[in-house]
C-alpha positions in Angstrom: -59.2 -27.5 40.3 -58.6 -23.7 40.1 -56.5 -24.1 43.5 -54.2 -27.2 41.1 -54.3 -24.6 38.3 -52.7 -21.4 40.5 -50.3 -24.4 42.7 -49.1 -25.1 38.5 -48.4 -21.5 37.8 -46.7 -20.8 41.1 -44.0 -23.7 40.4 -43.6 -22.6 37.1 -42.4 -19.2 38.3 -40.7 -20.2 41.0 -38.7 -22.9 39.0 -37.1 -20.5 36.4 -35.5 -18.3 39.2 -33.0 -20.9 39.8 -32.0 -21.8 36.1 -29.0 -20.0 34.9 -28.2 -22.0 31.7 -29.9 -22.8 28.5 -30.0 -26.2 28.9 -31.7 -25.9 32.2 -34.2 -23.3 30.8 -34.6 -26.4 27.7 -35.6 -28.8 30.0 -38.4 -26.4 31.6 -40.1 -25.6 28.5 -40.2 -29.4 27.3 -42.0 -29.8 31.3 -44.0 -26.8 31.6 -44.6 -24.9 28.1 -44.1 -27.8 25.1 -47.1 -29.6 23.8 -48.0 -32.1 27.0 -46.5 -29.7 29.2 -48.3 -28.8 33.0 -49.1 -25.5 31.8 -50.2 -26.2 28.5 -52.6 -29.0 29.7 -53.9 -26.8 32.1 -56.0 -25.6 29.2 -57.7 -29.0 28.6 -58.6 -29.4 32.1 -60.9 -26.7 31.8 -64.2 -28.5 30.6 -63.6 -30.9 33.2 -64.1 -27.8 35.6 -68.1 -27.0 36.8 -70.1 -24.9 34.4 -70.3 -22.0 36.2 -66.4 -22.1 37.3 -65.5 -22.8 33.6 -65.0 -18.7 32.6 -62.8 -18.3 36.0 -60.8 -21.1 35.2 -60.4 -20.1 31.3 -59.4 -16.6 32.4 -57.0 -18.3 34.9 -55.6 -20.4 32.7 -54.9 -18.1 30.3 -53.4 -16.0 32.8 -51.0 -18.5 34.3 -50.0 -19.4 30.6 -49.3 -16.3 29.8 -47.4 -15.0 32.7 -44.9 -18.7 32.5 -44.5 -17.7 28.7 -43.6 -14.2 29.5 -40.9 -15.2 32.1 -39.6 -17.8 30.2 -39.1 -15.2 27.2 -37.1 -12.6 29.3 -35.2 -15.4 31.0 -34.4 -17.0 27.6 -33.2 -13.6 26.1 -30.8 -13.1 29.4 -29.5 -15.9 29.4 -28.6 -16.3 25.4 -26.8 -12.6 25.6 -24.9 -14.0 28.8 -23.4 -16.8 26.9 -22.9 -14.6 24.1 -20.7 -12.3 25.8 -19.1 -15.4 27.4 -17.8 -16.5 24.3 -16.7 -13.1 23.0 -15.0 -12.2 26.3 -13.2 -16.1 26.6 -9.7 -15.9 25.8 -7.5 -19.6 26.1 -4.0 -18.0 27.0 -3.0 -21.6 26.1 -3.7 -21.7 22.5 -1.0 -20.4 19.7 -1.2 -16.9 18.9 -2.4 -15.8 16.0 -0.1 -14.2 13.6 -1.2 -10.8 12.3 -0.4 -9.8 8.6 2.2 -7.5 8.3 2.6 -5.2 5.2 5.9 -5.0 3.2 7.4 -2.2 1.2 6.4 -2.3 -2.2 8.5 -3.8 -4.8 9.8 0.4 -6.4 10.8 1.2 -2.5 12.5 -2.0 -2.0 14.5 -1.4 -5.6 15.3 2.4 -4.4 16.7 1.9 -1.1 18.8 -1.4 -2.5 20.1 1.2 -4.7 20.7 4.2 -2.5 22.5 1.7 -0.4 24.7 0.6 -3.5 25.8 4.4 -3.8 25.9 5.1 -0.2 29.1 2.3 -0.3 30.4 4.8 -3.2 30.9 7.5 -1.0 27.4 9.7 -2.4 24.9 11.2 -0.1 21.2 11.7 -0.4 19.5 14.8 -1.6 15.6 15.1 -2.2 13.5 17.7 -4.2 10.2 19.5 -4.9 7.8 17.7 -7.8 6.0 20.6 -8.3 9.1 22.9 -9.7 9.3 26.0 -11.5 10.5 26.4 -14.6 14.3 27.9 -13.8 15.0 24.5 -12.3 13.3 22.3 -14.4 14.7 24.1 -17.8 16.5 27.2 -17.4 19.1 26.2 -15.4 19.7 22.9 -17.0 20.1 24.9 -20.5 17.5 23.8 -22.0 16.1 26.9 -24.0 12.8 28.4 -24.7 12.7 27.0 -28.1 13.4 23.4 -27.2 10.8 21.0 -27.6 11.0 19.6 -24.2 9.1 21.9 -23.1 6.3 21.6 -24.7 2.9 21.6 -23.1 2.5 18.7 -24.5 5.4 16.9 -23.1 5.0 18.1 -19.9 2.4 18.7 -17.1 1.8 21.9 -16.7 0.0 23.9 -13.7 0.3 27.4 -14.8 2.2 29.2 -16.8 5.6 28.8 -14.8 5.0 25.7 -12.8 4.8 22.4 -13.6 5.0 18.4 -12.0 9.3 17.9 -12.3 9.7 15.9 -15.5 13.2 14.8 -14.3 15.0 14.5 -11.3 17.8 16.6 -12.8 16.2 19.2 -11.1 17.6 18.6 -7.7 21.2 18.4 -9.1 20.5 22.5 -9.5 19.2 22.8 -6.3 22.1 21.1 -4.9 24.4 23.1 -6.7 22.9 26.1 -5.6 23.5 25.8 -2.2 26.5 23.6 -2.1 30.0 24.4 -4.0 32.3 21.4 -4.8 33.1 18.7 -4.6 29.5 17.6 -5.0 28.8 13.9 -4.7 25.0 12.9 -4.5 22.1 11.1 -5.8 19.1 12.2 -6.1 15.7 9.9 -6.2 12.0 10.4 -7.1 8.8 10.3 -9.1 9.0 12.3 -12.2 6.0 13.2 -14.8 5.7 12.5 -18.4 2.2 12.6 -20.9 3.8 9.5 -22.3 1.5 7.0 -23.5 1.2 4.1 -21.5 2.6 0.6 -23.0 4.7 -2.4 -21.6 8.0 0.0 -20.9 6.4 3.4 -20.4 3.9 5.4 -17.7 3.0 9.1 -17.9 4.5 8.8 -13.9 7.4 6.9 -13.2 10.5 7.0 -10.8 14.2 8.3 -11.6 17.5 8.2 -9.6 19.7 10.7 -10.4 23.7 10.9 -9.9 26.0 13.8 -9.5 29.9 14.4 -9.4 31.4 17.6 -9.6 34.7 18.0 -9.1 38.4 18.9 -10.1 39.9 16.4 -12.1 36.6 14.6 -13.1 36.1 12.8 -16.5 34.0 10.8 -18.4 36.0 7.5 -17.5 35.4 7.9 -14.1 31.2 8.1 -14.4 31.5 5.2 -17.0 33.4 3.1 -14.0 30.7 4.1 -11.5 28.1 3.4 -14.0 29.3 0.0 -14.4 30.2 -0.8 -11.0 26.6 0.6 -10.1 25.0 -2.5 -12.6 27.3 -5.1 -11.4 26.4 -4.4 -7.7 22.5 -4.1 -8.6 22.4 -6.7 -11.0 24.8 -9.1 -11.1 28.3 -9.7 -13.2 26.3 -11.4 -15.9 24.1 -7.9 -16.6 24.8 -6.4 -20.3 25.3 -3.0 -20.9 26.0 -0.3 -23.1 27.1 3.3 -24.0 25.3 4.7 -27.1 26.0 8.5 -28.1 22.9 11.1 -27.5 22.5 14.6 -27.1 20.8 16.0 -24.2 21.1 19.8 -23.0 22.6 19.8 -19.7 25.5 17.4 -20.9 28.3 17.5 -23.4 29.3 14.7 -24.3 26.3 12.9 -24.0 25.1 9.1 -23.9 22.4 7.0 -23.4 23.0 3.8 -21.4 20.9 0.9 -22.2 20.4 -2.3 -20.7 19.7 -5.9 -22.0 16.4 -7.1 -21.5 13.9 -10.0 -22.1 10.1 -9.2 -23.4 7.3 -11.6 -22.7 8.0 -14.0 -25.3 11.8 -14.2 -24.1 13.5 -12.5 -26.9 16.2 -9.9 -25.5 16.4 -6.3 -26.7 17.8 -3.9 -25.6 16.1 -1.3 -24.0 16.8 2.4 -22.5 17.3 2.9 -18.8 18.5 6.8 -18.8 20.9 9.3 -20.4 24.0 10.1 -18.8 27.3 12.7 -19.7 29.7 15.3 -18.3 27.7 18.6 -17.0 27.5 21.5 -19.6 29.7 24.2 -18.8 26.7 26.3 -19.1 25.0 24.9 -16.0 27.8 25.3 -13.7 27.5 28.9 -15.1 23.6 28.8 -14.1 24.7 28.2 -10.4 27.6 29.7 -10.1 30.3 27.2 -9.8 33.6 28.1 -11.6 33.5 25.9 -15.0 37.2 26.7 -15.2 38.1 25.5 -12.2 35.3 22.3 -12.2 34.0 19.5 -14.1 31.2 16.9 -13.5 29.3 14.0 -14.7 25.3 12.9 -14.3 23.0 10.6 -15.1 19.7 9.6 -14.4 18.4 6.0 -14.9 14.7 5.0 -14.6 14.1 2.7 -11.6 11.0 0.7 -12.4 13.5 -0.5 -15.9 16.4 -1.6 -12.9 13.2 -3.7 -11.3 12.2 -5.0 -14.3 16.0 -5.8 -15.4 16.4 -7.3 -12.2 13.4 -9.4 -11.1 12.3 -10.6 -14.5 9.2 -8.4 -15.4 8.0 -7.5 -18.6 5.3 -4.9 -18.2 6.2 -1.9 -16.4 2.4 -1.6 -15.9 2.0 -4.2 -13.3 4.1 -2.5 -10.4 0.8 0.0 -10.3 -2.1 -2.1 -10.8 -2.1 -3.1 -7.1 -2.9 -6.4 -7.3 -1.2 -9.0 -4.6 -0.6 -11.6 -6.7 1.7 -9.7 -8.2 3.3 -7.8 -5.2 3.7 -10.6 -2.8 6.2 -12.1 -4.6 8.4 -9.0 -3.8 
C-alpha cells in the first residue's frame, strides 16, 4: 500500500513537468487534486492500511499531498503570468489601427490667427509685447495723465508701485514706435487685464488685437475703410456696424466701434467691441516721431466679442470654463 501511495506521488510530479497550458494543468487537478482525485483518495486508503503501518502511511500521505499541491501552485502561478504577458505583448498587425485623439487649438487662438491672417492680406506685420509693463508704456506715453482715472488701483492690477499686468495692448503700439520710425503698419495681439466684474460680456482677463498706421497722408477715412473691410472679411457682408463718438487719451478724434449682436433670448443689441481714432499728437511727441511731418490711426477691438459675433455665443464666460462640450464644437 505505502509502495501504491509513493508510485501515486511520483506520477503526480512527474506529470506536471510536461504541462505548459492552463487547460492542461485543469485537467490534472480534476485527476490528481479535486475531490475523487488519486491523491486526494490516498487519504482514505489509509485505514485500510495495517495498524501499525497506519502513522507511516498518514505521514506519507500527507507528505505526497502536500508536495503535488505545492507543485501544482507554483506551476499554476507560472503559467497564468505567462499567458498574461502573452496577451499584453500580442499585437495583430492585421487589425485597424487605432486612431489617437488629437488636441485642437482652442476656439480664442483659432479667432486670433484667422484675424492676424485677415491683416496680414492688408499689408500689416506682427508685433508682440510684455504683460507685465511699467507704467511709461501703459500710461505716460499714451497721454494718459496722473490724474486720470484709468489708472486707478482700482481699475487696474497693480504689482508695485510702477508695474502693473498691461490693461491694453496699446502698449506695444509705443514700443513699436520707439524703435521703429514711419511708416508703421502693425497689429498687435494679446491678453490684457481688467478688475472688471465678471458677467455674460465682461472678464477681469480678456484678449485685445490692436492696429497701427502711421504715416504721411493718413486720415480717419482710411482706418474707417480698414475697419470695415476688417468685419466684412471676419464676419461676413451681412455683419452690422457702427461708429459712435468717444473720447479716449491717446486719440483725437475718437470713436467707439460697436457691433450688432444677439443675447440669449435672441434679441440684438448692440454691443462694444473696442475704441478706435487718429493717434494724439502728443504720443508721437512721447516717442519721438515728428507730429508735423506724421499722422496715424489705432484701434483696438476685443477678440473673445469677434468670437462671440461670429460663432453665435452669448456668454463670454464659457470660452474659459474648459468644458468640451463646449470647445469641441470649435
Amino acid at each position: 500500500m505505502l509502495d501504491q501511495f509513493e508510485k501515486i506521488g511520483k506520477e503526480a510530479l512527474e506529470g506536471l513537468k510536461s504541462i505548459t497550458d492552463s487547460a492542461s494543468l485543469e485537467q490534472f487537478r480534476i485527476k490528481y487534486l479535486s475531490r475523487k482525485g488519486l491523491v486526494t483518495q490516498i487519504l482514505t486508503q489509509i485505514g485500510k492500511v495495517d495498524a501499525d503501518l497506519r502513522p507511516v502511511a498518514g505521514q506519507l500521505a500527507n507528505k505526497i499531498k502536500n508536495e503535488v499541491t505545492y507543485a501544482f501552485e507554483q506551476l499554476k502561478e507560472q503559467i497564468t503570468q505567462a499567458e498574461q504577458n502573452r496577451k499584453k505583448e500580442f499585437i495583430d498587425v492585421t487589425l485597424p489601427g487605432r486612431i489617437p485623439r488629437i488636441g485642437k487649438r482652442h476656439v480664442i487662438t483659432q479667432t486670433i490667427n484667422e484675424l492676424l491672417e485677415i491683416f496680414a492680406r492688408m499689408g500689416f506685420s506682427v508685433a508682440y509685447g510684455p504683460e507685465v509693463e511699467d507704467e511709461r508704456h501703459n500710461f505716460v506715453a499714451l497721454n494718459i495723465p496722473p490724474e486720470h482715472p484709468a489708472r486707478d488701483p482700482l481699475d487696474n492690477f497693480y504689482i508695485n508701485d510702477s508695474m502693473l499686468l498691461r490693461s491694453q495692448t496699446s502698449t506695444i503700439q509705443i514700443r513699436v514706435m520707439e524703435r521703429q520710425k514711419p511708416p508703421i503698419r502693425v497689429v498687435a495681439p494679446g491678453r490684457v487685464y481688467r478688475p472688471d466684474t465678471v458677467d455674460a460680456t465682461h472678464m477681469f482677463m480678456f484678449h485685445q488685437l490692436e492696429a497701427l498706421v502711421v504715416d504721411e497722408g493718413v486720415t480717419m477715412v482710411d482706418m474707417k475703410t480698414t475697419i470695415d473691410q476688417f468685419i466684412k472679411a471676419f464676419l461676413g457682408k451681412e455683419a452690422k456696424w457702427r461708429f459712435r463718438p468717444s473720447f479716449f487719451p491717446f486719440t483725437e478724434p475718437s470713436a467707439e466701434v460697436d457691433l450688432l449682436l444677439k443675447d440669449r433670448e435672441g434679441n440684438e443689441k448692440w454691443v462694444e467691441m473696442g475704441g478706435c481714432g487718429m493717434v494724439d499728437p502728443n504720443v508721437f511727441d512721447a516717442v519721438g516721431i515728428d507730429s508735423e511731418k506724421y499722422t496715424g490711426w489705432a484701434f483696438g477691438f476685443g477678440i473673445e466679442r469677434l468670437a462671440m459675433r461670429k460663432y453665435g455665443i452669448t456668454d463670454i464666460r464659457l470660452f474659459y470654463e474648459n468644458d468640451l462640450r463646449f470647445l469641441n464644437q470649435f
